[in-house]
C-alpha positions as a Markdown table, in Angstrom:
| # | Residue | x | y | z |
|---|---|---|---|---|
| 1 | Unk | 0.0 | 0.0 | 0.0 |
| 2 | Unk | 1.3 | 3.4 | -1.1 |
| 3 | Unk | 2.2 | 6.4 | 1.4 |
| 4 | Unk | 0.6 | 9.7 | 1.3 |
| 5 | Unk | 2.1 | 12.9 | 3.2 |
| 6 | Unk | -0.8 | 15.1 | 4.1 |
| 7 | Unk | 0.1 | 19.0 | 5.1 |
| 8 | Unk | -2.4 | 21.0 | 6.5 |
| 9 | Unk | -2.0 | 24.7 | 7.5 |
| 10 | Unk | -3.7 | 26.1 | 10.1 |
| 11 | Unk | -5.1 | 29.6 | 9.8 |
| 12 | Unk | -3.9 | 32.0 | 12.2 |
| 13 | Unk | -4.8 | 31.9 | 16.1 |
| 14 | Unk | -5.9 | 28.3 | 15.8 |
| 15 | Unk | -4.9 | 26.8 | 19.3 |
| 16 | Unk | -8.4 | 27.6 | 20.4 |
| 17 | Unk | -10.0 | 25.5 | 17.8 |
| 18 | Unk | -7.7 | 23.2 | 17.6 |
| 19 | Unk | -7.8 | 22.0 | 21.0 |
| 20 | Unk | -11.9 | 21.7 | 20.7 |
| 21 | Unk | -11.5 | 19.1 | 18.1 |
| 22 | Unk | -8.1 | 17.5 | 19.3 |
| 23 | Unk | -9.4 | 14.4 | 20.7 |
| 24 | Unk | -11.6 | 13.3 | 17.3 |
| 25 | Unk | -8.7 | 14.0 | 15.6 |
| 26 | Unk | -6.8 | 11.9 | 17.8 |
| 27 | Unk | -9.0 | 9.6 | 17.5 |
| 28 | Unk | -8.6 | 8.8 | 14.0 |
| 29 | Unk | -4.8 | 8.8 | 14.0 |
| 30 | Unk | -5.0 | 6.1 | 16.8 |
| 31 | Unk | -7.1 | 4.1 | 14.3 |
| 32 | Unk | -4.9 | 4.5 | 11.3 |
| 33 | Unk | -1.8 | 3.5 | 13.7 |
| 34 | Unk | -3.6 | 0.6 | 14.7 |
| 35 | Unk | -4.1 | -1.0 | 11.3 |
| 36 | Unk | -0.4 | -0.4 | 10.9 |
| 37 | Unk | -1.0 | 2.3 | 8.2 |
| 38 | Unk | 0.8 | 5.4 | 10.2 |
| 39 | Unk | 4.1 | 6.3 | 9.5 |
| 40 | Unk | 4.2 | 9.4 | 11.6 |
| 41 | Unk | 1.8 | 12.0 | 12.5 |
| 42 | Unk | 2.4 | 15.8 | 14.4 |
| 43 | Unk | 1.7 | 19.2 | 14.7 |
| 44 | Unk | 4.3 | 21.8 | 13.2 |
| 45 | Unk | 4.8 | 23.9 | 16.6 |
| 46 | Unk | 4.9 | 28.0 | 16.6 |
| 47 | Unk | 7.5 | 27.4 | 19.1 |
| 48 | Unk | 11.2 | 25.7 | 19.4 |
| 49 | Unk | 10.4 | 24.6 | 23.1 |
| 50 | Unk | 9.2 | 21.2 | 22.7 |
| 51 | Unk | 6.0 | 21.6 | 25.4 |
| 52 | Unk | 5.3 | 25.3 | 24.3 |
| 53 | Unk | 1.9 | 24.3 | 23.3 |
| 54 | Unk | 0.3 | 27.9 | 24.4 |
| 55 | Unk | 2.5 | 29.6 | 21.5 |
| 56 | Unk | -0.4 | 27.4 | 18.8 |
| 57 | Unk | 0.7 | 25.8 | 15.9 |
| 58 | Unk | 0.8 | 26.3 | 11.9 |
| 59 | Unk | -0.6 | 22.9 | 10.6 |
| 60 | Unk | 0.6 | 19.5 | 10.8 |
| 61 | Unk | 1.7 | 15.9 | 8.9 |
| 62 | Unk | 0.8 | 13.3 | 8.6 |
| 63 | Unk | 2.2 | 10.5 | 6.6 |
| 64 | Unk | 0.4 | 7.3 | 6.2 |
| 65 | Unk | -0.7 | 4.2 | 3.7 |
| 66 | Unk | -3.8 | 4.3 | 1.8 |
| 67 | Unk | -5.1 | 2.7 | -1.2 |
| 68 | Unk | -5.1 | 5.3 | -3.5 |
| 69 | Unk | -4.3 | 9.5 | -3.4 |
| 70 | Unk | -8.0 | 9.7 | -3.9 |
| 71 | Unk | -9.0 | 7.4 | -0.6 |
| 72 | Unk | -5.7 | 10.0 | 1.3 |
| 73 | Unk | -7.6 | 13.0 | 0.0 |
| 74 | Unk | -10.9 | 11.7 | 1.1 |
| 75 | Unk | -9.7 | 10.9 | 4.7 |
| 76 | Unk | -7.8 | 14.3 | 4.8 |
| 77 | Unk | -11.0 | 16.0 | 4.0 |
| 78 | Unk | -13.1 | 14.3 | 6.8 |
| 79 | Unk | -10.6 | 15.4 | 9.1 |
| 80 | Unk | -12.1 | 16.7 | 12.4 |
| 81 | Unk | -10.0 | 19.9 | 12.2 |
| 82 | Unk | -11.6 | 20.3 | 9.1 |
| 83 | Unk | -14.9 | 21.1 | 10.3 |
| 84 | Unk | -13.9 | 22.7 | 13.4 |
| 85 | Unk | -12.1 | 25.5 | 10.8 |
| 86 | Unk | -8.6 | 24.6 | 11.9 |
| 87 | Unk | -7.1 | 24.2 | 8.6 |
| 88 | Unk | -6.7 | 26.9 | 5.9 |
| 89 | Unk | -5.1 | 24.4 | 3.2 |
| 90 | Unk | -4.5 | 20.8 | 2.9 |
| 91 | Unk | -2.4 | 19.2 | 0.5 |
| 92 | Unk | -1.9 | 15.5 | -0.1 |
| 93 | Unk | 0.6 | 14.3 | -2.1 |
| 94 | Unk | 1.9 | 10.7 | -2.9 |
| 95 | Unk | 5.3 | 9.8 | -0.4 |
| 96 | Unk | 8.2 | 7.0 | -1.3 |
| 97 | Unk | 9.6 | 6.6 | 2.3 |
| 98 | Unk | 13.8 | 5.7 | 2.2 |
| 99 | Unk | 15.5 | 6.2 | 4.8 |
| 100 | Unk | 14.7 | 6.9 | 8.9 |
| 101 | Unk | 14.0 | 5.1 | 12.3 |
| 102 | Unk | 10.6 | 5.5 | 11.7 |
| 103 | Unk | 10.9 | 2.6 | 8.8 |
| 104 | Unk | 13.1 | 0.4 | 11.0 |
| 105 | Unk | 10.3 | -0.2 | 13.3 |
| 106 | Unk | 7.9 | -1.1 | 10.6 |
């Protein structure tokens, strides 16, 4: 199964609405890792200090199988951030992992 990387940018002054719909969003990660499909999922921090979560954030990756770009793009778009009006943009695009630690524990 192929690897997607999805990028999503969050509009500004987010941290409010992201933290609403943090645990949905969660939620589906968790499901995706699960069935072995997540590579690596994050947020893209406003700030260099690692627990700084009060300085928001400006989107996030996630990298994962699916089927087909079409099946990433549809699970991207049901996104719980999505509806909550956390993203601005989202771009999926298809992802040849190589090299990383991330791979040797697949």
């Amino acid at each position: 199964m192929p690897y997607f990387v999805i990028y999503s940018q969050d509009i500004e002054n987010s941290l409010e609405k992201r933290m609403s719909a943090r645990p949905a969003h969660i939620d589906r990660l968790k499901a995706l890792n699960e069935e072995g499909r997540l590579l690596v999922a994050g947020p893209c921090p406003l700030s260099e200090v690692p627990d700084d979560t009060q300085a928001g954030f400006s989107g996030s990756v996630v990298i994962a199988a699916f089927t087909s770009l079409k099946e990433a793009k549809q699970w991207a778009d049901a996104d719980p951030y999505i509806e909550a009006g956390v993203y601005q943009q989202v771009e999926v695009k298809p992802y040849k992992p190589v090299l990383g630690s991330a791979l040797e524990n697949s």
